[in-house]
N, C-alpha and C positions, 0 to 999 in steps of 0.2 A: 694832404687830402683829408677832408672833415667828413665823419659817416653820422648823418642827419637818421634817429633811429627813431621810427614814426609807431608808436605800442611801445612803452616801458615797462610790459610786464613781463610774465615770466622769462621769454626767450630773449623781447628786446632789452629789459631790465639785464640779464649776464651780458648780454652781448656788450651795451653800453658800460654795465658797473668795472667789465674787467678789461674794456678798452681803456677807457680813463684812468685805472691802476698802472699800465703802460705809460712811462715818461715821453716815450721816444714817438707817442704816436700821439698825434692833433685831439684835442681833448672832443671826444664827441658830442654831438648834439640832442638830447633828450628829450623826446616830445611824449608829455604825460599828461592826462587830466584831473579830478577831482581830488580826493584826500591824496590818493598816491602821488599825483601831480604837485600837490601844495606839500606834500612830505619830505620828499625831493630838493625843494626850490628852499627848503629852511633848515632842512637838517641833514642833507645827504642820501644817498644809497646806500641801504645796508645790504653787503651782500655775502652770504651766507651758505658755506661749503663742506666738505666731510674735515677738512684742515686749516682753513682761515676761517675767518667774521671779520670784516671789513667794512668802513663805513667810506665810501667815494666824495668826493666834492665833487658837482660835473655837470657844465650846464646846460639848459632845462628850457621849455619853454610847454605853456600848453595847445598850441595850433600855429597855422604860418604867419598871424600878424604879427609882427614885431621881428622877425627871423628874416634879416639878409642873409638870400642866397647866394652861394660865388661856385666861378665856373669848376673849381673844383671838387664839389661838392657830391655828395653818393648816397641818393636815398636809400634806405633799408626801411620796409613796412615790414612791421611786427605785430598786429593788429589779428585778430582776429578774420577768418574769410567772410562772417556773414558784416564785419565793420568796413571791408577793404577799399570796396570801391569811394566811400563815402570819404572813406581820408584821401584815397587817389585824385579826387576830384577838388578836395581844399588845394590842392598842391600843387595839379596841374599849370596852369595858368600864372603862376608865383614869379615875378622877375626876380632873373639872373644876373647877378652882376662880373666885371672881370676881378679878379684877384687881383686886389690893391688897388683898382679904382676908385679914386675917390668922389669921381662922378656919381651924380643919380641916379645918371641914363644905365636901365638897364642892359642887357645885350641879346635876349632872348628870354624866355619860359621856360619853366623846368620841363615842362613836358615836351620839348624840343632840346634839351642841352642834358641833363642831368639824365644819368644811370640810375637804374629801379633796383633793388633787389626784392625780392619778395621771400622772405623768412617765413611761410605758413605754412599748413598742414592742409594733403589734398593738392590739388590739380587743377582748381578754377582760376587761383588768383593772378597765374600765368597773363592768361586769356583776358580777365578783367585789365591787367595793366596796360597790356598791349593796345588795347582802345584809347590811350589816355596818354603812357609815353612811347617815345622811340625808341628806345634801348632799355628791353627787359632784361633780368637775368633770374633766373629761378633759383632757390636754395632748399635744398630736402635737411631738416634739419632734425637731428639726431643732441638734444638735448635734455635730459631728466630734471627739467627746473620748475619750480614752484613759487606763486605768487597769492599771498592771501593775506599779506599785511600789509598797509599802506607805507612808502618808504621801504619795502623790505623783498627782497627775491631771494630762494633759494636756489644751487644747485647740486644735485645730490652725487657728483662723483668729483674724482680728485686722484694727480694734478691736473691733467685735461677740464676743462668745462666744458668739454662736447665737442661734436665732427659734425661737420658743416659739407655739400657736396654740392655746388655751384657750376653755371653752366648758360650759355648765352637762351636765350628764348627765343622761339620763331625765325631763328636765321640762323648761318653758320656765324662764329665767333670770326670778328676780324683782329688785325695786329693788334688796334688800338684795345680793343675786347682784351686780346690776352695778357695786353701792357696792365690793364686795369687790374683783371683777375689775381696775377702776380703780386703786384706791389699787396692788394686786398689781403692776398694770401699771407705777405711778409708780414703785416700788422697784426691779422687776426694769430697767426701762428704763437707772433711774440707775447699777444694776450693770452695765453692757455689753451686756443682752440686747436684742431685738427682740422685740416682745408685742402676740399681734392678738389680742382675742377676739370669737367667733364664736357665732352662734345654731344650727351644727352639726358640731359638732367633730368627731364620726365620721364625717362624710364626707372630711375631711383625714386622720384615722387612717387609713381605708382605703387612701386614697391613699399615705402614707407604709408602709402593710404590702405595697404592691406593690414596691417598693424594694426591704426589706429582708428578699425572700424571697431575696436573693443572700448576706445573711450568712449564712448555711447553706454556701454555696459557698467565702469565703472561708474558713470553717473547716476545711471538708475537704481546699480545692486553696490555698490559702495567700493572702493580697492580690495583688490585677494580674496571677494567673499569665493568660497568654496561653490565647486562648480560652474564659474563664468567662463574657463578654461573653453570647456567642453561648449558652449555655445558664442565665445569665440571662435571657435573651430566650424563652425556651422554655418558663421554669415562667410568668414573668409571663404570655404570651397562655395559656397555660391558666389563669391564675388570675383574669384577664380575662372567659376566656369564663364562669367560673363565676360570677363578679358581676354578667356582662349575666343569665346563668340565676337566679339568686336579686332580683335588682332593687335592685344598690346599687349608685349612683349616685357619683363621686370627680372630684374635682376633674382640671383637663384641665394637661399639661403647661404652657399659654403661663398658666397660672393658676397654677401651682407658680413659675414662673420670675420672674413679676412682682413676688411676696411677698419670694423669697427675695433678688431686688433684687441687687446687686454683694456682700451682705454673705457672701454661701457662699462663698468663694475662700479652697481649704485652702492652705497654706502652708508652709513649713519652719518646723522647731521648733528650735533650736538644740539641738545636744547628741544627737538625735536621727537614728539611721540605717537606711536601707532603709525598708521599706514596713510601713505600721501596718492593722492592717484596724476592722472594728467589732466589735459586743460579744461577738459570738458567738467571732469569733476570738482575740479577748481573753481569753473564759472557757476556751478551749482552753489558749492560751499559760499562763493563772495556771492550770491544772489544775484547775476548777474542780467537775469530776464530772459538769454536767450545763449546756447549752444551751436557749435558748428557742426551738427551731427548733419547739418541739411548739406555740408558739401565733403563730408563723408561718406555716410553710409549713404547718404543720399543722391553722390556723384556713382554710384553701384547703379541705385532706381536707376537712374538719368539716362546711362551706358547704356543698361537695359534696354528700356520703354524706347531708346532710340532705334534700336535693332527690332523693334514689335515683340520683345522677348517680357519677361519679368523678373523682377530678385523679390520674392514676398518676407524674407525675411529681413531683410536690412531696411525694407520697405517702413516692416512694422516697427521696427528698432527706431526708423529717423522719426515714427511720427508716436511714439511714448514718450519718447527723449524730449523732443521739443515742445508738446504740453507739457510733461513736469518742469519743466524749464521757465515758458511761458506761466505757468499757476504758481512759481513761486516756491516750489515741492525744494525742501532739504533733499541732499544727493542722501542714495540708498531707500530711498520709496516704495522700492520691491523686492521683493524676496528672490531666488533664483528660480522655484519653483511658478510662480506664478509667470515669472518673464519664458520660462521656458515652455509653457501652456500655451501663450500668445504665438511663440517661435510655433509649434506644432499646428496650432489653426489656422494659422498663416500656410505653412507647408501645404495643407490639406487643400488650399483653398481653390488651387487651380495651376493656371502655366507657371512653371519655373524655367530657370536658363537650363540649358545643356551641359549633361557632366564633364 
């Protein structure tokens, strides 16, 4: 089985650099673009941990021209949510070949043959896929990796590179489902990862979107600035109360903690100075144009506005976020006190959810 991993950055870049570290498992498939893509394809993956620095040899490509599909084949999108659909739909439509044919003749579409995974952050990309293939599967991913040089990923814990929590989408899981998840499990295990999977995955996404409704914060006020804490704490019980008013249900802290077991313990990276944040702050620092705070904080609005309710504060968070994002704005733009000014007029402003 070959894992075609569509986003080689942060998450897909571990995932891919330390599949292909693994002898015993199908060398994976790398889909990457511009320098990072062309860094890749000349000089390897360097990947980069609290105990190894590894450079991978592992091939690459940057879109599905030139890329025979076979029917064993297992997308993984790594992409960004507000890029997802836009790679879902390169892919779609892609022939399939049989394993070891050496005919032409395709045998189908990917989007009728091939397994989706969706490695993102949030609760859209689920949904997004399912329009597009037949067989979702969602993954809540629990990885501390950084991506801001071309060629280059970091992850910041060790020996684990992270837990992974996998789970069919939209339907119960069948035989063939758990035949899959398994085998999935044995490769990703034997790479370094941690792999549970689950007959409800989006109740761990939820859980994991209430997190990282702080990467919004760390992109505007910078990692650890003093006091984010506490207006983290602000959008989350509003984005709380909007899940107790819409009826979704998430896993309980002492349930988070038991999963995650001693293996979450980020670490020093050698080489490696000051403070690194998550992706959003990431796509600030690479100038990347644009942030996924709109299917973050802004999957909050959404839940919301759906009920005729409001979240004003996550509201104002997605739409600071994505103009400084859009204008170009280096991450930490604001101060904590001015962002927490905004949070407050926002408060005042009118309907909030219920406590």
């Amino acid at each position: 089985m070959r894992y075609v991993i569509v986003g080689a950055g942060a998450i897909g870049g571990v995932i891919g650099g330390r599949l292909a570290e693994h002898e015993a498992v199908h060398p994976p498939l790398l889909i990457a673009r511009g320098e990072h893509g062309a860094a890749i394809k000349h000089g390897g993956l360097r990947v980069r941990s609290p105990e190894t620095d590894v450079v991978v040899h592992v091939p690459s490509a940057d879109g599905p021209d030139g890329v025979r599909l076979r029917a064993d084949d297992v997308l993984v999108f790594a992409t960004k949510t507000q890029a997802v659909e836009t790679a879902l739909r390169q892919w779609v439509d892609q022939p399939v070949y049989a394993q070891g044919d050496g005919e032409e003749r395709p045998i189908g579409t990917a989007g009728e043959l091939l397994p989706v995974f969706t490695a993102l952050n949030g609760v859209e990309s689920e949904r997004i896929a399912l329009r597009y293939f037949a067989r979702v599967f969602g993954v809540c991913v629990w990885v501390p990796a950084v991506h801001l040089t071309p060629g280059e990923v970091v992850v910041r814990i060790a020996p684990s590179s992270g837990t992974f929590i996998v789970g069919r989408y939209g339907t119960a899981a069948t035989e063939a489902d758990r035949e899959l998840l398994e085998t999935l499990g044995t490769d990703w295990r034997a790479a370094t990862f941690r792999i549970f999977a689950v007959d409800d995955v989006m109740r761990w996404k939820h859980r994991k979107l209430l997190s990282n409704l702080g990467n919004a914060l760390q992109a505007l006020l910078g990692p650890g600035a003093d006091g984010a804490d506490a207006l983290q704490k602000r959008l989350r019980t509003e984005a709380e109360g909007v899940y107790r008013a819409a009826g979704v249900t998430w896993p309980t802290d002492a349930e988070e903690k038991e999963w995650r077991a001693d293996a979450f313990q980020i670490r020093a990276v050698p080489g490696f100075e000051g403070s690194l944040g998550g992706s959003s702050w990431q796509s600030m620092q690479r100038g990347a144009g644009s942030v996924e705070t709109d299917f973050l904080n802004g999957e909050i609005v959404l839940l919301a506005r759906s009920l005729g309710l409001a979240a004003p504060l996550n509201a104002v968070v997605q739409r600071l976020t994505r103009r400084a994002a859009g204008s170009g704005s280096a991450a930490a733009s604001m101060t904590v006190d001015e962002l927490a000014a905004a949070l407050d007029a926002a408060e005042g402003s009118g309907a909030v959810v219920p406590r």
